[in-house]
N, CA, C and O atoms as CSV, one atom per row, in Angstrom:
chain,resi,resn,atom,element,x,y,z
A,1,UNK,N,N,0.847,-1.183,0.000
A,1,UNK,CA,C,0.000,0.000,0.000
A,1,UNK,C,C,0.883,1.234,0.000
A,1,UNK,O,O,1.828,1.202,0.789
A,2,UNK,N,N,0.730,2.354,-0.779
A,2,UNK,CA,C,1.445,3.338,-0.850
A,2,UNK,C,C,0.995,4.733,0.326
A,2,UNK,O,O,0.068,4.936,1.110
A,3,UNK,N,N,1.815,5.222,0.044
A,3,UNK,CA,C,1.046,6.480,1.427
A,3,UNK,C,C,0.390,6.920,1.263
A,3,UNK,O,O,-0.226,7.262,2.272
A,4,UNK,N,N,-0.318,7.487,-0.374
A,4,UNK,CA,C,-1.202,8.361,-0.245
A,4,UNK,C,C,-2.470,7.565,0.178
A,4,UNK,O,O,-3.319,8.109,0.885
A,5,UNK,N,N,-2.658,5.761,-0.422
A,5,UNK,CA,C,-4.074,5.578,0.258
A,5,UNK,C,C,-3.662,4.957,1.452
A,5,UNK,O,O,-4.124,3.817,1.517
A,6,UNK,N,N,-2.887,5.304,2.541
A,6,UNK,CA,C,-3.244,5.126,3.746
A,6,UNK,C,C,-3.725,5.994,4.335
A,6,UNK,O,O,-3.509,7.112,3.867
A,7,UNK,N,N,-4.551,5.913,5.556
A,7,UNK,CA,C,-5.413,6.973,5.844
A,7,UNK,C,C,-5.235,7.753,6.656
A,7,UNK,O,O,-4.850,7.009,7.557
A,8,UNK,N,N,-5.210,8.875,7.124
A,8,UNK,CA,C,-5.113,9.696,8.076
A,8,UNK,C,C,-5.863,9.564,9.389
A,8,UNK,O,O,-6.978,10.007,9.114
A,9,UNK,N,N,-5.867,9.168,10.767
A,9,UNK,CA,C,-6.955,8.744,11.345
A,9,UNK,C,C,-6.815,9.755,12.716
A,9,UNK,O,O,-5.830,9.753,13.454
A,10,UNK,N,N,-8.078,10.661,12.901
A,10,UNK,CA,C,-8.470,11.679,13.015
A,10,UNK,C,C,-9.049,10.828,14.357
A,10,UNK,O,O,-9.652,9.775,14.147
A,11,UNK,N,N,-8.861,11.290,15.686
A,11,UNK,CA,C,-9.505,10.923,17.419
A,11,UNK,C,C,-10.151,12.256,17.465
A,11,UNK,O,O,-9.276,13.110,17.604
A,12,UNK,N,N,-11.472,12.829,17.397
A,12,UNK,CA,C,-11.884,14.004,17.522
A,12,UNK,C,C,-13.690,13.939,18.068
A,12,UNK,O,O,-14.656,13.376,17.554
A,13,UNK,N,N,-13.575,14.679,19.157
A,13,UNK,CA,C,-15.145,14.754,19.345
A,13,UNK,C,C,-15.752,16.024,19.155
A,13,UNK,O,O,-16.978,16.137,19.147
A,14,UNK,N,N,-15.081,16.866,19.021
A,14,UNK,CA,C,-15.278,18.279,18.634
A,14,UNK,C,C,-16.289,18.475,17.078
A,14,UNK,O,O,-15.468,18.382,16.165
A,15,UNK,N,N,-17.412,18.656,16.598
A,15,UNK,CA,C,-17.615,18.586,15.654
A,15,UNK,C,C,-16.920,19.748,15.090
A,15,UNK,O,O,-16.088,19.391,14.256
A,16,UNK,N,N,-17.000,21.495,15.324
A,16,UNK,CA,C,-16.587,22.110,14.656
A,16,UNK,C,C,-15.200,22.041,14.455
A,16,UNK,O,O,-14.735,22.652,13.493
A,17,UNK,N,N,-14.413,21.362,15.242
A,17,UNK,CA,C,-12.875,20.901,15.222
A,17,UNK,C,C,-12.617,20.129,13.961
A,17,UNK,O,O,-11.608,20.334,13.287
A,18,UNK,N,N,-13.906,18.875,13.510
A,18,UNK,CA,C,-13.449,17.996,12.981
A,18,UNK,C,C,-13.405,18.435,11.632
A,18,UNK,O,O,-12.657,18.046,10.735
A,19,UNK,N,N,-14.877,19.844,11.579
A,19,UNK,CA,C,-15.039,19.817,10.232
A,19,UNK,C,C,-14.165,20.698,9.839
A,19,UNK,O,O,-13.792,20.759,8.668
A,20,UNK,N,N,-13.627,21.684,11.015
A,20,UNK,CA,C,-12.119,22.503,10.114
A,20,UNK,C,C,-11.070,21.570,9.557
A,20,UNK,O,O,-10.434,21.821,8.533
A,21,UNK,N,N,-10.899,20.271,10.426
A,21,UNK,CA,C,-9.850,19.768,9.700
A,21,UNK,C,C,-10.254,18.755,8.302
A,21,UNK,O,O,-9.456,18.025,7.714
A,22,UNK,N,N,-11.296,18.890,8.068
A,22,UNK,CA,C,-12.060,18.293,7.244
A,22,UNK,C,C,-11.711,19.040,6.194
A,22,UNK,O,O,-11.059,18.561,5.266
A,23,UNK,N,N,-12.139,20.403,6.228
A,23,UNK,CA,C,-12.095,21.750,5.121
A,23,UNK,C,C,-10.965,21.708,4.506
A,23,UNK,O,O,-10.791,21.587,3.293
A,24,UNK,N,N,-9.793,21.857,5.745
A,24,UNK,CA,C,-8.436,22.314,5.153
A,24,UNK,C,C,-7.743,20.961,4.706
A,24,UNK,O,O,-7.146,20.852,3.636
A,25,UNK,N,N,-7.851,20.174,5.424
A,25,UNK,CA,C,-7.034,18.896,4.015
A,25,UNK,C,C,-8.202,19.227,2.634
A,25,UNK,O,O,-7.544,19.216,1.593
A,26,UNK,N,N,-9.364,19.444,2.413
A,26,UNK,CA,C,-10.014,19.619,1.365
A,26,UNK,C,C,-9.022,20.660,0.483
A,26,UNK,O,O,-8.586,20.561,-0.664
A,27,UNK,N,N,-8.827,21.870,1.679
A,27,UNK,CA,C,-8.496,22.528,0.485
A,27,UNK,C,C,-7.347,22.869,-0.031
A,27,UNK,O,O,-7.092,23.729,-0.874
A,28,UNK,N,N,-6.337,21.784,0.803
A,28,UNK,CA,C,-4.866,21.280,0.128
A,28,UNK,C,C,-5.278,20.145,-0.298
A,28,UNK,O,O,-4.450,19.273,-0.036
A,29,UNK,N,N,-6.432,19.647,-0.986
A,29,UNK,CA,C,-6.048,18.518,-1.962
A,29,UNK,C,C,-5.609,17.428,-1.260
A,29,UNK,O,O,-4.791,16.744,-1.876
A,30,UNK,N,N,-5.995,16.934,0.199
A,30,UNK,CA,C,-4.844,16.229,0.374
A,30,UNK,C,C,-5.781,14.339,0.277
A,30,UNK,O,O,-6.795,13.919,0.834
A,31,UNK,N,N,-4.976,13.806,-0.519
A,31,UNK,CA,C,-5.199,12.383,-1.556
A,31,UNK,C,C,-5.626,11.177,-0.405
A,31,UNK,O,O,-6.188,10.119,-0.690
A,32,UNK,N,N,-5.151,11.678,1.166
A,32,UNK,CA,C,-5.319,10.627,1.922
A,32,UNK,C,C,-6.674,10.436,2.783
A,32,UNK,O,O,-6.998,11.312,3.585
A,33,UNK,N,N,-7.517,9.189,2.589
A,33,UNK,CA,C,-8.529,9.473,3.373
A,33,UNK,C,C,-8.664,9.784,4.850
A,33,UNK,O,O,-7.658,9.565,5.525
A,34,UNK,N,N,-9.544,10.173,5.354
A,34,UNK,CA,C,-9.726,10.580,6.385
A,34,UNK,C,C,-10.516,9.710,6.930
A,34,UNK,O,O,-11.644,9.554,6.462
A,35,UNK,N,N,-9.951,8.764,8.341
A,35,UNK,CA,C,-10.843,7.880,9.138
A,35,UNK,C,C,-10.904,9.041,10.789
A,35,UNK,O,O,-9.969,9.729,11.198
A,36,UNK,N,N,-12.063,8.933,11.317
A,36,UNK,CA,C,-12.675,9.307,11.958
A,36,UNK,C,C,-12.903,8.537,13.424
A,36,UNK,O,O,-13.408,7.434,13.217
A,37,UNK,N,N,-12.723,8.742,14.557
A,37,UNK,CA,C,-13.339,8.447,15.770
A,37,UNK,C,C,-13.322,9.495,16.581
A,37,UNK,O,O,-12.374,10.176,16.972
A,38,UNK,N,N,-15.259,9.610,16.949
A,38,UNK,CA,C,-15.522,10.694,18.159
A,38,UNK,C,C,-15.416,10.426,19.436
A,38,UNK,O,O,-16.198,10.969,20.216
A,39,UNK,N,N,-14.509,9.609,19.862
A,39,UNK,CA,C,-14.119,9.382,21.379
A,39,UNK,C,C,-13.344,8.426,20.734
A,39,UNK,O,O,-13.239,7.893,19.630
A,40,UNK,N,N,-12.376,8.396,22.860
A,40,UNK,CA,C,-11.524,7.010,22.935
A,40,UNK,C,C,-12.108,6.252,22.447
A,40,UNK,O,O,-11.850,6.039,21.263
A,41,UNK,N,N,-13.108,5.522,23.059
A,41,UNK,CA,C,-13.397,4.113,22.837
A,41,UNK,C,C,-13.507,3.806,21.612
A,41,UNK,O,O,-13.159,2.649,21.373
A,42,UNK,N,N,-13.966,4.582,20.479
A,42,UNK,CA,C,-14.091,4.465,19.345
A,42,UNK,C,C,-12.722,3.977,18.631
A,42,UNK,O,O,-12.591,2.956,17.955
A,43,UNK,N,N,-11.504,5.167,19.007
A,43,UNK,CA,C,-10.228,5.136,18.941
A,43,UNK,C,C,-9.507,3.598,19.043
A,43,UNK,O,O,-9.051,2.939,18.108
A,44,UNK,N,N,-9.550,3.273,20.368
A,44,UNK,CA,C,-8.887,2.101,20.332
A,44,UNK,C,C,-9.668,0.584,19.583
A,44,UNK,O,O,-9.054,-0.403,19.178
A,45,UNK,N,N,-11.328,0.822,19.572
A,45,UNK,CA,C,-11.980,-0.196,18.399
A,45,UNK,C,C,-11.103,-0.244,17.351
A,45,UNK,O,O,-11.102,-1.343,16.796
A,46,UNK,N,N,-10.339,0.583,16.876
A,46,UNK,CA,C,-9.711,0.123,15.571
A,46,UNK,C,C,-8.571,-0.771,15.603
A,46,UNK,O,O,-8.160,-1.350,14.597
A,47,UNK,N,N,-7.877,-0.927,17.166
A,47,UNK,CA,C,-6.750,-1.588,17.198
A,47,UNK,C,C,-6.926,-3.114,16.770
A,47,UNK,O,O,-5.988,-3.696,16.225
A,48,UNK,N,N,-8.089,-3.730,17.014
A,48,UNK,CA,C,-8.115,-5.303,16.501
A,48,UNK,C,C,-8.669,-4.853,14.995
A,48,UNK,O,O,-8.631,-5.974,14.488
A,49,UNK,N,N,-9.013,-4.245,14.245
A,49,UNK,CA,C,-9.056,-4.078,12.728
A,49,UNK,C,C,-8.448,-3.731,12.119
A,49,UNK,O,O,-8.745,-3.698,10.925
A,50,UNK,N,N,-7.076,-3.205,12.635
A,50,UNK,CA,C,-5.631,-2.911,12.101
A,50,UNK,C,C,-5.339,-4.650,12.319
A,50,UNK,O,O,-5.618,-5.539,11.515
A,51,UNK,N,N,-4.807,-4.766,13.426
A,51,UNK,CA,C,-4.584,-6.382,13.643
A,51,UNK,C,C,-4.928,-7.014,12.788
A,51,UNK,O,O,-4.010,-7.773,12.479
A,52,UNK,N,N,-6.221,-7.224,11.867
A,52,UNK,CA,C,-6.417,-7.986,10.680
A,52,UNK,C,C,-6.449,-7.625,10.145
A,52,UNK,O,O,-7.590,-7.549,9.688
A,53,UNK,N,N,-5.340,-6.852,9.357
A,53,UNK,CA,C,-5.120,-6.509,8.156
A,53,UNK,C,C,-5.640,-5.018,7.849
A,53,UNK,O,O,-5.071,-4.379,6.964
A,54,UNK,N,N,-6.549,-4.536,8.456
A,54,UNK,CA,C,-7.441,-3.137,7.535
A,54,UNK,C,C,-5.864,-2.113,7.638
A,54,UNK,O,O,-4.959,-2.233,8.463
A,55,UNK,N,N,-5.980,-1.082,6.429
A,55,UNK,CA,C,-4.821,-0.779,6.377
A,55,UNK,C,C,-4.735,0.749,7.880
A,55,UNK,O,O,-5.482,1.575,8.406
A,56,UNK,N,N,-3.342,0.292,7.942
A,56,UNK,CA,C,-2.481,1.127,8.768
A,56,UNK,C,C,-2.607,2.831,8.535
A,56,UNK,O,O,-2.681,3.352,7.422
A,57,UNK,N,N,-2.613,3.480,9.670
A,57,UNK,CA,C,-2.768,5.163,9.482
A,57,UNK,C,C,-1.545,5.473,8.994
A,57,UNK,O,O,-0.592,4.825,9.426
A,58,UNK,N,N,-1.335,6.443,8.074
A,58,UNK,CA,C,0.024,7.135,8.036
A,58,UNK,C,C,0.556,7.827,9.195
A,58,UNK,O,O,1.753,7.772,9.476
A,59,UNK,N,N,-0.559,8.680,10.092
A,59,UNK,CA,C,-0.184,9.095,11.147
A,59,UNK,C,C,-1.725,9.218,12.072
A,59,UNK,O,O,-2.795,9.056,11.484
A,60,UNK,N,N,-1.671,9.501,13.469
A,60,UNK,CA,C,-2.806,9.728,14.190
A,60,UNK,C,C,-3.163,11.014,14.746
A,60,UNK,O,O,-2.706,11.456,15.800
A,61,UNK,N,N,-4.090,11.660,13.915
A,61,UNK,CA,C,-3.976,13.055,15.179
A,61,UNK,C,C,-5.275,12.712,16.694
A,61,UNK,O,O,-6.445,12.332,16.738
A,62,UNK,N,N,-4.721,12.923,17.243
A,62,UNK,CA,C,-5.362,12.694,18.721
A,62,UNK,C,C,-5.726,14.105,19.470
A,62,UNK,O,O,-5.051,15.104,19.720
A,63,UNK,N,N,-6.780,13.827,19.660
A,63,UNK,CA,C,-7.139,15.242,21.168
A,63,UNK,C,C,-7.106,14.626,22.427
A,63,UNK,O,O,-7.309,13.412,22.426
A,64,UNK,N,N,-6.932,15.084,23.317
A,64,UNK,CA,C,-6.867,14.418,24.510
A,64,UNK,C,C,-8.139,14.461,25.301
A,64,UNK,O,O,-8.518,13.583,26.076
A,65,UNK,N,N,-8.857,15.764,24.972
A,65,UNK,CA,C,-10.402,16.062,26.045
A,65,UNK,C,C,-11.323,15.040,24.818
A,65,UNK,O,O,-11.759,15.315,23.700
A,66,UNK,N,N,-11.352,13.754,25.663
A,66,UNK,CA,C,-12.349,13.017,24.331
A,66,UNK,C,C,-13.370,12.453,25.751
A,66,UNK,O,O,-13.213,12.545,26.969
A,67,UNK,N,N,-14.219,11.977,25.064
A,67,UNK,CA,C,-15.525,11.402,25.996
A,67,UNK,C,C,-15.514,10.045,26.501
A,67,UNK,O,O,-15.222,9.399,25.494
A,68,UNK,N,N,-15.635,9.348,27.308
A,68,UNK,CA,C,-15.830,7.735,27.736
A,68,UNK,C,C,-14.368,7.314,27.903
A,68,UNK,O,O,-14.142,6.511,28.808
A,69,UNK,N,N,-13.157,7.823,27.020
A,69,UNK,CA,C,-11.898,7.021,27.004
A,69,UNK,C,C,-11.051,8.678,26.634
A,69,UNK,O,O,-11.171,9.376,25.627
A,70,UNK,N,N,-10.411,8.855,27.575
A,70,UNK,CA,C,-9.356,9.757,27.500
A,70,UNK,C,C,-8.283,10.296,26.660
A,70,UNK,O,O,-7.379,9.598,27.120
A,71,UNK,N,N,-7.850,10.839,25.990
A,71,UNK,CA,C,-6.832,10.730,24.906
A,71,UNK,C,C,-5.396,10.488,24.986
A,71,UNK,O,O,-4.489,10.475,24.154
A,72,UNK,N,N,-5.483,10.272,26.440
A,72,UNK,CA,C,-3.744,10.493,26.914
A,72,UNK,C,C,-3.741,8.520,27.214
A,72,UNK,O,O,-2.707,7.896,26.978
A,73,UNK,N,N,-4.987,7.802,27.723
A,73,UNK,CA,C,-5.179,6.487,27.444
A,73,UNK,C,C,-5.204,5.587,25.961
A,73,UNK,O,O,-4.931,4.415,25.702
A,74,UNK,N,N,-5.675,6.752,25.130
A,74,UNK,CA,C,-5.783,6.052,24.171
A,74,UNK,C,C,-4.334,6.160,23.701
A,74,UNK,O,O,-3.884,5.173,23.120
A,75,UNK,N,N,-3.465,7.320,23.885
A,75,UNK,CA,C,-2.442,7.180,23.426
A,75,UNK,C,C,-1.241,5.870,23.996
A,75,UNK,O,O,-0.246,5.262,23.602
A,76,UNK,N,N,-1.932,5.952,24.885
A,76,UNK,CA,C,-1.228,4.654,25.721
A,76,UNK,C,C,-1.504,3.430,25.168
A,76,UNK,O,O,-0.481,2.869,24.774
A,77,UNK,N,N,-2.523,2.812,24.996
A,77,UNK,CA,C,-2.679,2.083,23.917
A,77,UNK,C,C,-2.624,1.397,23.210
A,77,UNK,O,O,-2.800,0.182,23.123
A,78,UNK,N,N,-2.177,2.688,22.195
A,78,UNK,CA,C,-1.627,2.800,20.764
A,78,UNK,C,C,-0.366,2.413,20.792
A,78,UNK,O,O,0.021,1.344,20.321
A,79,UNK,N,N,0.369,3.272,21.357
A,79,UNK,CA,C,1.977,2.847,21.428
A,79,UNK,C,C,2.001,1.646,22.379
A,79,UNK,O,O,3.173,1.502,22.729
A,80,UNK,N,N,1.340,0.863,22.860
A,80,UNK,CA,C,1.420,-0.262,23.931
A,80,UNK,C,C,1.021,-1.620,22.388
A,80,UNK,O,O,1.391,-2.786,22.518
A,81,UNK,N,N,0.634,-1.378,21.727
A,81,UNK,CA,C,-0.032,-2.181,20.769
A,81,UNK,C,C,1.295,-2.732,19.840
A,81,UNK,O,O,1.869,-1.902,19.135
A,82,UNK,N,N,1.642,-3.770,19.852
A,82,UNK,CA,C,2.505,-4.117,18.553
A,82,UNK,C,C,2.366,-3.868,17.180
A,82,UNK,O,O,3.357,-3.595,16.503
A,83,UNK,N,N,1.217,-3.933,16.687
A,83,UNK,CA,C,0.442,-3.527,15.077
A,83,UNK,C,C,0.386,-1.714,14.952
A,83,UNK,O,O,0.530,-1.080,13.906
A,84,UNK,N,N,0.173,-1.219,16.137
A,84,UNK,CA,C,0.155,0.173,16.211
A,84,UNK,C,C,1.437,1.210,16.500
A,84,UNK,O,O,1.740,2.353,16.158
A,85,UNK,N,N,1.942,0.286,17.223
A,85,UNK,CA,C,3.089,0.995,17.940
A,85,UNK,C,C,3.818,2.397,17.325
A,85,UNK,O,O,4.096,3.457,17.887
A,86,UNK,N,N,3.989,1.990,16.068
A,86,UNK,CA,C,5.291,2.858,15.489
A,86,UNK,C,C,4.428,4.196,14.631
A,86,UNK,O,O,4.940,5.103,13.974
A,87,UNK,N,N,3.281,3.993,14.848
A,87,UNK,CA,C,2.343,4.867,14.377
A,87,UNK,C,C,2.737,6.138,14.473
A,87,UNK,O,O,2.959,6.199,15.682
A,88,UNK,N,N,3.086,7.663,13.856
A,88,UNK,CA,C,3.522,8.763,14.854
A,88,UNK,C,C,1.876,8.996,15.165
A,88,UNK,O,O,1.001,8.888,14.306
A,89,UNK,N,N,1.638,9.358,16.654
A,89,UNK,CA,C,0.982,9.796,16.849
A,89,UNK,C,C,1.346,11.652,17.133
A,89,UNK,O,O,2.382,12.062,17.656
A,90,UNK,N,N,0.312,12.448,16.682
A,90,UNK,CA,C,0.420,13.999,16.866
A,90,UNK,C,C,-0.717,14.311,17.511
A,90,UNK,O,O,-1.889,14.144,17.174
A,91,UNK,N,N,-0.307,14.717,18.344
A,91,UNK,CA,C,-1.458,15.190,20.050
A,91,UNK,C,C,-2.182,16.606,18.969
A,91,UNK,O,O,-1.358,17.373,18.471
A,92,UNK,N,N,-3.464,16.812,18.725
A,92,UNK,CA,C,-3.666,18.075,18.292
A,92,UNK,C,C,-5.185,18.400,19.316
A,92,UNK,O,O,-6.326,17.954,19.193
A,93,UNK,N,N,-4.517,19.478,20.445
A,93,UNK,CA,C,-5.789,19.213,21.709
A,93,UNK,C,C,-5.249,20.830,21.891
A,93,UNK,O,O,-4.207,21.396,21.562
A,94,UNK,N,N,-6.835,21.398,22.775
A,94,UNK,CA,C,-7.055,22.745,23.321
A,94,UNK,C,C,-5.904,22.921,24.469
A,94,UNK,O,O,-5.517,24.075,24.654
A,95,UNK,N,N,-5.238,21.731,25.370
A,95,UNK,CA,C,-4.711,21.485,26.142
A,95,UNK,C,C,-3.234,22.021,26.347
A,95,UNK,O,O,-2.220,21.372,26.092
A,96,UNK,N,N,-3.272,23.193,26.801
A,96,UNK,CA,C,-1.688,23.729,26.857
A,96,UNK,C,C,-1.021,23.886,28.102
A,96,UNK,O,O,-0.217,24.757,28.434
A,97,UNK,N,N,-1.743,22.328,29.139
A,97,UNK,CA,C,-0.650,22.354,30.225
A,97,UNK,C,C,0.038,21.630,30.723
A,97,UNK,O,O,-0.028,20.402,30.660
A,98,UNK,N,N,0.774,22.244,31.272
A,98,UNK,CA,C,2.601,21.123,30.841
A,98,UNK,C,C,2.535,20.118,31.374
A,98,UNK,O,O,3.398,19.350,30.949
A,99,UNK,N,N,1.517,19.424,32.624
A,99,UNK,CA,C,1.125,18.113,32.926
A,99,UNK,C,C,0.580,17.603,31.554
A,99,UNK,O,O,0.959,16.449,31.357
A,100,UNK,N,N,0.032,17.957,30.839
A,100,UNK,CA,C,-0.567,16.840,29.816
A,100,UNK,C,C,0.778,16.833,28.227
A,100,UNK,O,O,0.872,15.926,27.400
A,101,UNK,N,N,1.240,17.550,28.248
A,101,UNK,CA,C,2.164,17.643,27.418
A,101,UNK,C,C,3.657,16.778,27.690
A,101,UNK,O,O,4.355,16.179,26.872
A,102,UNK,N,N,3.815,16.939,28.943
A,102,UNK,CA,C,4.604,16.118,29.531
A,102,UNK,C,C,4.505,14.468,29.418
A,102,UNK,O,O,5.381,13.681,29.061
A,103,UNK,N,N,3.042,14.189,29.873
A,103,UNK,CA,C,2.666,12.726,29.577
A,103,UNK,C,C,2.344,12.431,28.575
A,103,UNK,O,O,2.534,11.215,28.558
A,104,UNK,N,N,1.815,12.827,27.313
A,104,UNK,CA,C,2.009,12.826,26.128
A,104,UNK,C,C,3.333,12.294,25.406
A,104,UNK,O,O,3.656,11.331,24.712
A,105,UNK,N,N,3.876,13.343,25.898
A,105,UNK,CA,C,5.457,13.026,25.252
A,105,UNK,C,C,6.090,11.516,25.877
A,105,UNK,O,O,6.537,10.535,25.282
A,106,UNK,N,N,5.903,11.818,27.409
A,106,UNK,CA,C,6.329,9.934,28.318
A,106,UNK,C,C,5.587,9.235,27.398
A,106,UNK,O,O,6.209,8.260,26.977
A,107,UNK,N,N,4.753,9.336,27.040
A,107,UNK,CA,C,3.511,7.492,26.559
A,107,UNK,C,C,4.461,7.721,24.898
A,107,UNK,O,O,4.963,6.685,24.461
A,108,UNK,N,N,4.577,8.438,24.434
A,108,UNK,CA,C,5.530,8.074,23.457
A,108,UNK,C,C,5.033,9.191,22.012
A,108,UNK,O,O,5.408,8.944,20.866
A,109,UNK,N,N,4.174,10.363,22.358
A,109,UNK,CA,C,3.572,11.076,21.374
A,109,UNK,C,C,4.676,11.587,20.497
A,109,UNK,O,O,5.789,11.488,21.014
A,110,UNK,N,N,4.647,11.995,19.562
A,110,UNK,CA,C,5.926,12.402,18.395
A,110,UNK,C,C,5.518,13.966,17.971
A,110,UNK,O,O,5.571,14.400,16.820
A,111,UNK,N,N,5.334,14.296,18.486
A,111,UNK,CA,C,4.639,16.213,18.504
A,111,UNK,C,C,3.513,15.751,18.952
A,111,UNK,O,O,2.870,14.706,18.860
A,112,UNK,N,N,3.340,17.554,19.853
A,112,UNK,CA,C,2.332,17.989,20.207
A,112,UNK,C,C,1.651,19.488,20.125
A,112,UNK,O,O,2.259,20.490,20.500
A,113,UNK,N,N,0.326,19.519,19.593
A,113,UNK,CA,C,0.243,20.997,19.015
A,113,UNK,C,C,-0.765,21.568,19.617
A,113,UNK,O,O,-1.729,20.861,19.910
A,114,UNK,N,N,-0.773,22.989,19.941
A,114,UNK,CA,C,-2.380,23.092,20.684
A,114,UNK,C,C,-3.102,24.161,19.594
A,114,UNK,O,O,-2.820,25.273,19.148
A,115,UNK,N,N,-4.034,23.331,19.447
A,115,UNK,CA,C,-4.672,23.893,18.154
A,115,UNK,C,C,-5.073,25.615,18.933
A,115,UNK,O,O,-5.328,26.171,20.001
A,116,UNK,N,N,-4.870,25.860,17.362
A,116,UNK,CA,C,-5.232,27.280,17.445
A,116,UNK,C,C,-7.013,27.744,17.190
A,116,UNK,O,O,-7.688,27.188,16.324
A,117,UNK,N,N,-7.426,28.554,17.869
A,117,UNK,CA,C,-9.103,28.970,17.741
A,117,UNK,C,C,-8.964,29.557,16.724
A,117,UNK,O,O,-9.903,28.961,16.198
A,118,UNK,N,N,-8.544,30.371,15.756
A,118,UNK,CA,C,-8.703,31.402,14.801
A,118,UNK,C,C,-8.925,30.371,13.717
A,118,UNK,O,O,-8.215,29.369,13.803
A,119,UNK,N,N,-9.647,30.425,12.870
A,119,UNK,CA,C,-9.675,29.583,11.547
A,119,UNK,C,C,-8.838,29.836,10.615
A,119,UNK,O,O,-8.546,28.767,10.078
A,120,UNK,N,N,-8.191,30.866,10.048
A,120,UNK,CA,C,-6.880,30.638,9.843
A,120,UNK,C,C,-5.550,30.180,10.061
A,120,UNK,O,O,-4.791,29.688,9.226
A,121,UNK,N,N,-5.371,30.367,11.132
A,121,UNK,CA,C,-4.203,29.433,12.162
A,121,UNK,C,C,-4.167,28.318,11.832
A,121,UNK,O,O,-3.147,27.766,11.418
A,122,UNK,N,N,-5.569,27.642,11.987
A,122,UNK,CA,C,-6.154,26.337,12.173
A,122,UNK,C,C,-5.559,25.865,10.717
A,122,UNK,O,O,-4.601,25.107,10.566
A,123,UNK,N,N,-6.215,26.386,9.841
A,123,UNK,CA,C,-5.822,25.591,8.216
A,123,UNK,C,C,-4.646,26.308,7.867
A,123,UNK,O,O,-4.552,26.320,6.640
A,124,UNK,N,N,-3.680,26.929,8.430
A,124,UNK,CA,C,-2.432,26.979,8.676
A,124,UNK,C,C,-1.306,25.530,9.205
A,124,UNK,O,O,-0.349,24.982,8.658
A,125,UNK,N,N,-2.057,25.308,10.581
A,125,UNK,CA,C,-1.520,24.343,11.121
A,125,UNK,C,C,-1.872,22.882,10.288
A,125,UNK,O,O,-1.108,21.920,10.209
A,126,UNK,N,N,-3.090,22.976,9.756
A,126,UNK,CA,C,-3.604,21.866,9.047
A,126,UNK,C,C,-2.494,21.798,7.805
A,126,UNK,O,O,-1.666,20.896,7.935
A,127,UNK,N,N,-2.404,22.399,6.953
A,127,UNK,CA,C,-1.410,22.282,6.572
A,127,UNK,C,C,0.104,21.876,6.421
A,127,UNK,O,O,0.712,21.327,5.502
A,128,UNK,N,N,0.503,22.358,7.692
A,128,UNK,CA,C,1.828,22.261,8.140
A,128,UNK,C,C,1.908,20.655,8.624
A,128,UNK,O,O,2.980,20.050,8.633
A,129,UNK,N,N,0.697,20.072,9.007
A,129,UNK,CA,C,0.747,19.024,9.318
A,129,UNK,C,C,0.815,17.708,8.067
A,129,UNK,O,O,1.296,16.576,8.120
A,130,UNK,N,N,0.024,18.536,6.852
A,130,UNK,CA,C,-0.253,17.539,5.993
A,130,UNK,C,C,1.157,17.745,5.457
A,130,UNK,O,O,1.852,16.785,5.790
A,131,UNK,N,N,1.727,18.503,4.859
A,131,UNK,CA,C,3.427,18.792,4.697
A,131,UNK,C,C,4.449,17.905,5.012
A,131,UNK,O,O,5.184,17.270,4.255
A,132,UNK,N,N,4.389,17.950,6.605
A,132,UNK,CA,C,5.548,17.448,7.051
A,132,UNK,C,C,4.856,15.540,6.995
A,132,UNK,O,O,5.230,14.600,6.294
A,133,UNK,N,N,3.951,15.605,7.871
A,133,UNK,CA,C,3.216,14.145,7.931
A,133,UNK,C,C,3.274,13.296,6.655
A,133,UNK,O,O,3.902,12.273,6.385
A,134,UNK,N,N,2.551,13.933,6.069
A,134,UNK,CA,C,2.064,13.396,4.893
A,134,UNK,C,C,3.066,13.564,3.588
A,134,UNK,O,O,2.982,12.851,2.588
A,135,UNK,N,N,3.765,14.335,3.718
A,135,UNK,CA,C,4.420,14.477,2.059
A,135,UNK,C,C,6.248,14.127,3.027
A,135,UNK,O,O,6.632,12.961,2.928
A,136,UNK,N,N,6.838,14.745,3.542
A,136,UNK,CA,C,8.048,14.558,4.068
A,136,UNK,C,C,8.359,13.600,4.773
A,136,UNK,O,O,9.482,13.340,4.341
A,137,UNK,N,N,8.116,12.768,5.695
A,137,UNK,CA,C,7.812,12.356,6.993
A,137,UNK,C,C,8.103,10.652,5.731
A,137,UNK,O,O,7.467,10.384,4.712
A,138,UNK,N,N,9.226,9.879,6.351
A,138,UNK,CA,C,9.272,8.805,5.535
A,138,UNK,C,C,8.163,7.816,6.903
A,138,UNK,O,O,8.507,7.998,8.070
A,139,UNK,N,N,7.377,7.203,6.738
A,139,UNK,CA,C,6.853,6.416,8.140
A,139,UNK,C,C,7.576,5.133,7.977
A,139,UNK,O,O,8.299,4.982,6.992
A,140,UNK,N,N,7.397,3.885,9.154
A,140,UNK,CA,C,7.785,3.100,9.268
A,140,UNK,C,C,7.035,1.884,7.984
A,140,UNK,O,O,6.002,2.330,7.485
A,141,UNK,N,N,7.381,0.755,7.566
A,141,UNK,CA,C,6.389,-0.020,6.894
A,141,UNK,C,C,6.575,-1.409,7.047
A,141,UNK,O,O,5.791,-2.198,6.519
């Protein structure tokens, strides 16, 4: 499988969060689909459907304020998972305090960004992410 159809897989319960990042890969064109979960629990459901085969994320963006299952658990996880492990996960959460950034980084996160409120910023950062992630960024295979 090549990178562009692996998918981008998006941990977000925020709707207006999800659909900015929805917009701005739209409006860089960007070739990779977008998989979706509105909470943890949703999040880690995918770990036994990676396990059989369904294809692998190129990268994970994660929020941490998620509902039923935490994001700093799910990140735990993820990197606890053999099929998942090497995944980069990128923390993208309202969360700018240095307790959660700190444990983020311990459980094994590979950047962490605190999204910006302005909608420009936002498909700024969206960008910068699809860039480095997605076009630069050699992943593991």
């Amino acid at each position: 499988m090549n990178d562009v159809t692996r998918p981008i897989f998006l941990v977000e319960d925020n709707p207006m969060d999800l659909e900015l990042t929805r917009r701005a890969f739209a409006k860089h064109r960007l070739g990779n689909p977008l998989v979706v979960a509105r909470d943890g629990v949703e999040a880690v459901a995918m770990l036994p459907r990676w396990e059989a085969g369904e294809p692998l994320p190129l990268v994970v963006l994660l929020d941490l304020k998620l509902p039923r299952l935490d994001g700093l658990e799910v990140l735990r996880q993820l990197k606890a998972s053999p099929v998942a492990g090497n995944i980069p996960v990128v923390v993208l959460t309202t969360s700018d305090e240095d307790r959660d950034i700190r444990t983020a980084y311990e459980l094994g996160a590979n950047s962490y960004i605190v999204k910006p409120v302005d909608f420009d910023k936002f498909m700024e950062v969206a960008s910068q992410i699809e860039l480095y992630w997605v076009a630069l960024n050699q992943p593991a295979r």
